[in-house]
N, C-alpha and C positions, 0 to 999 in steps of 0.2 A: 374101366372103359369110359372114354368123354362122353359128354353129351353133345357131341357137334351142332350146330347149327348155324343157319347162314344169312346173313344180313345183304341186303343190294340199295346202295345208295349211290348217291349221285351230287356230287358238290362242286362242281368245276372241273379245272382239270384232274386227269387220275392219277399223275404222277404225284404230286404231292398228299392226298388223301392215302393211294398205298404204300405210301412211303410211312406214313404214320399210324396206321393200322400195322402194318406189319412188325413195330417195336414195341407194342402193346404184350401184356402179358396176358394169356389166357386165349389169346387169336392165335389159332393155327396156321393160316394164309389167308393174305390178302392180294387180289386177283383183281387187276386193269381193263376192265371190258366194255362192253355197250349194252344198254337195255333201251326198249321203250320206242321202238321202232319200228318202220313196216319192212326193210329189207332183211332177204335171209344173208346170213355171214357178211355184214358191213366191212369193209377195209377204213382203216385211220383215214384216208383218204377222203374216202365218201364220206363219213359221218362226220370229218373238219369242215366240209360243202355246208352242213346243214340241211341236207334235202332228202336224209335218211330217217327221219324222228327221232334216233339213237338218241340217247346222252351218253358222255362218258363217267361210266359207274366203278364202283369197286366192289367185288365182291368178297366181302368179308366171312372167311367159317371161321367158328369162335367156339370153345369150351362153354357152353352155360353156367357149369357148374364153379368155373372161375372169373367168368364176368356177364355181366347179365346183358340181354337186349337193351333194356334200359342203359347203361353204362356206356355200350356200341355206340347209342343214339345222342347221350350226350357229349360225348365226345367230336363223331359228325357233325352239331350244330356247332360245335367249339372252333372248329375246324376250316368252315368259309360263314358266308354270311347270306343266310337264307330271304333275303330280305331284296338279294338282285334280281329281279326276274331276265330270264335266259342270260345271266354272263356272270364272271368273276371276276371282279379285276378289268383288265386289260383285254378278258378270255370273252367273247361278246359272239353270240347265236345260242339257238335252243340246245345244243350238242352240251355248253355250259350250264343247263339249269340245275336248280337245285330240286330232288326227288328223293322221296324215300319206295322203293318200290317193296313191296311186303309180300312174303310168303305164304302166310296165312292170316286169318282174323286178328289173333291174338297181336303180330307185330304191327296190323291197321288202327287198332285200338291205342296201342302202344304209342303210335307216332302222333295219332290223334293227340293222347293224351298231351303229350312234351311238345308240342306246338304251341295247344291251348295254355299252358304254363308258361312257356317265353311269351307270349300274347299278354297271358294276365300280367306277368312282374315286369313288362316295357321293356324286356332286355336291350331288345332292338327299337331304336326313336320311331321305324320305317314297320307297316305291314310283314308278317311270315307269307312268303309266295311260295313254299318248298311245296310240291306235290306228292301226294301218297295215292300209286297209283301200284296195283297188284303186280309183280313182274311178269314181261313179258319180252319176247325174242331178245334172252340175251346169249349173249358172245363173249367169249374172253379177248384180248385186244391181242393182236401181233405179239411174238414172244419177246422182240426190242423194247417194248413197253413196260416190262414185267422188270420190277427191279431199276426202272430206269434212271430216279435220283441215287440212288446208290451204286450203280454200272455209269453214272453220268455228272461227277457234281460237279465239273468244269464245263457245261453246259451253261450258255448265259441265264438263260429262263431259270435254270436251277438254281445258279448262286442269288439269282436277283431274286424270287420269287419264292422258289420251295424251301430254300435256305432258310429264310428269313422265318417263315412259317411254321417250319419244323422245329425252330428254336426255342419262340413261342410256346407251341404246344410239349414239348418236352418239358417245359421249365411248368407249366401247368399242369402238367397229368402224369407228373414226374414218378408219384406213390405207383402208377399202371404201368408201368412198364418194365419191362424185361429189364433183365439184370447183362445181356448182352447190348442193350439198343445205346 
């Protein structure tokens, strides 16, 4: 039996963060949503307004016993750059921030921690802005969303942006990943 458990963070757009959680080895599914908002059941709509509080998140459920929250989390910071407050890229409002939202103590401590460590070794020239804020009202994204660099990669934004990224990160965390991805 796994040890499931589930990760909700927040690094920009979600198309490319679940595109790259979902070729991981040891992650069950990774899931396109919204957290961190006051409205109930957001549409992509509203929350690309900015007037939702949403971010757009992923939620990652993950084996423990094949990779660790820690691993989850370095991978995420690998992933965009915590360092943009509210945008990524070209991707610009709060709906883009970077957030780790935590389930319990243990994964607040957890984020704590690997913040404070890219802090102390300068990884980043710029401040860590990523928030670690306990999850709250989230929502899975429309079912177009799910899967959608992989159901879409003649998409401009995709070939321009997720492409690029994903290539990146494959050739980095090459040893994690599926032997399908």
């Amino acid at each position: 039996m796994a040890n499931l458990q589930v990760a909700t963070l927040a690094g920009g757009c979600f198309w490319c963060i679940e595109s790259a959680f979902n070729s991981v080895e040891g992650v069950e599914k990774a899931i396109s949503g919204y957290a961190g908002g006051e409205k109930a059941d957001p549409t992509y709509e509203e929350v690309c307004k900015g007037n939702t509080g949403h971010a757009e998140v992923v939620q990652v459920t993950f084996d423990a016993d094949s990779i660790s929250y820690r691993e989850i989390l370095e991978i995420f910071f690998a992933l965009h750059n915590p360092t943009q407050l509210n945008r990524q890229g070209n991707d610009v409002g709060t709906q883009y921030r970077s957030a780790v939202f935590y389930h319990d103590d243990t994964q607040k401590a957890e984020a704590e921690k690997i913040i404070a460590e890219i802090t102390e070794e300068e990884i980043w020239p710029d401040p860590v802005v990523t928030e670690i804020v306990a999850v709250n009202n989230y929502y899975d994204a429309e079912d177009y969303h799910q899967d959608y660099f992989k159901n879409n990669p003649q998409n401009q934004y995709c070939s321009m942006v997720v492409a690029p990224k994903l290539a990146k990160f494959k050739k980095t965390f090459a040893s994690r990943l599926r032997s399908d991805a």
